[in-house]
C-alpha positions in Angstrom: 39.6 -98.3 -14.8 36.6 -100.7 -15.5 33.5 -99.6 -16.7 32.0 -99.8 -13.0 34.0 -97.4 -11.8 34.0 -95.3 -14.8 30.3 -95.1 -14.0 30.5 -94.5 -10.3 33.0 -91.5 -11.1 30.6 -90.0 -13.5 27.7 -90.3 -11.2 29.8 -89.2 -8.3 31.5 -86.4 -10.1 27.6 -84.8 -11.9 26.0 -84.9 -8.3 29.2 -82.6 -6.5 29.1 -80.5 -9.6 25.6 -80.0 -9.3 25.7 -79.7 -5.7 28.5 -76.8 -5.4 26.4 -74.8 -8.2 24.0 -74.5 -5.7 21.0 -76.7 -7.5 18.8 -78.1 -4.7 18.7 -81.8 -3.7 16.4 -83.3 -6.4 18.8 -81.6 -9.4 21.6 -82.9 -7.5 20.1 -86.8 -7.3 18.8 -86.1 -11.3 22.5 -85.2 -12.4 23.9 -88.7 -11.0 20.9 -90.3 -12.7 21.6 -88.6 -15.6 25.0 -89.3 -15.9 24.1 -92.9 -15.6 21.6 -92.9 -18.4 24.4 -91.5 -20.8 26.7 -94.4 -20.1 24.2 -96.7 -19.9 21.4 -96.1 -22.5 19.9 -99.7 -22.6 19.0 -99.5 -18.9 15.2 -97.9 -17.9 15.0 -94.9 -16.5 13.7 -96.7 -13.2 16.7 -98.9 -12.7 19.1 -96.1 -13.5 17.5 -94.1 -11.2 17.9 -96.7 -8.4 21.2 -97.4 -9.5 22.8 -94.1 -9.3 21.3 -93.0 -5.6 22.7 -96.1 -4.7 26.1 -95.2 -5.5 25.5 -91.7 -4.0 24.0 -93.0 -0.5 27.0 -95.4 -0.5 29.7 -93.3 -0.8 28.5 -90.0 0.1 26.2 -91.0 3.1 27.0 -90.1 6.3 28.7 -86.8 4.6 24.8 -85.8 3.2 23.7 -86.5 7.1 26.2 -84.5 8.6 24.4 -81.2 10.9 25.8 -78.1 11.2 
């Protein structure tokens, strides 16, 4: 596994954990930063920020859009 994708698991896997424990959409976004921030500590805040919601939008898009 590279470090990319170590990184996109970690963000991936902290925003579905903080979504099934019920946390509302900003936690959720701020767990997938977070675990961004703890594998990459040299990068801002703002650029891991943009970073991980990236990832997020990307891979979990159209399943955050779907209506019941």
């Amino acid at each position: 596994m590279t470090h990319d994708e170590e990184t996109i698991e970690a963000v991936l896997r902290a925003f579905r954990e903080a979504r099934q424990a019920g946390f509302d959409s900003a936690r959720c976004y701020r767990a997938g930063v977070d675990a961004w921030r703890e594998l990459h500590p040299d990068h801002t805040p703002g650029y891991a920020a943009k970073q991980a919601v990236a990832v997020i939008l990307a891979t979990l898009g159209p399943e955050l859009l779907k209506i019941e």
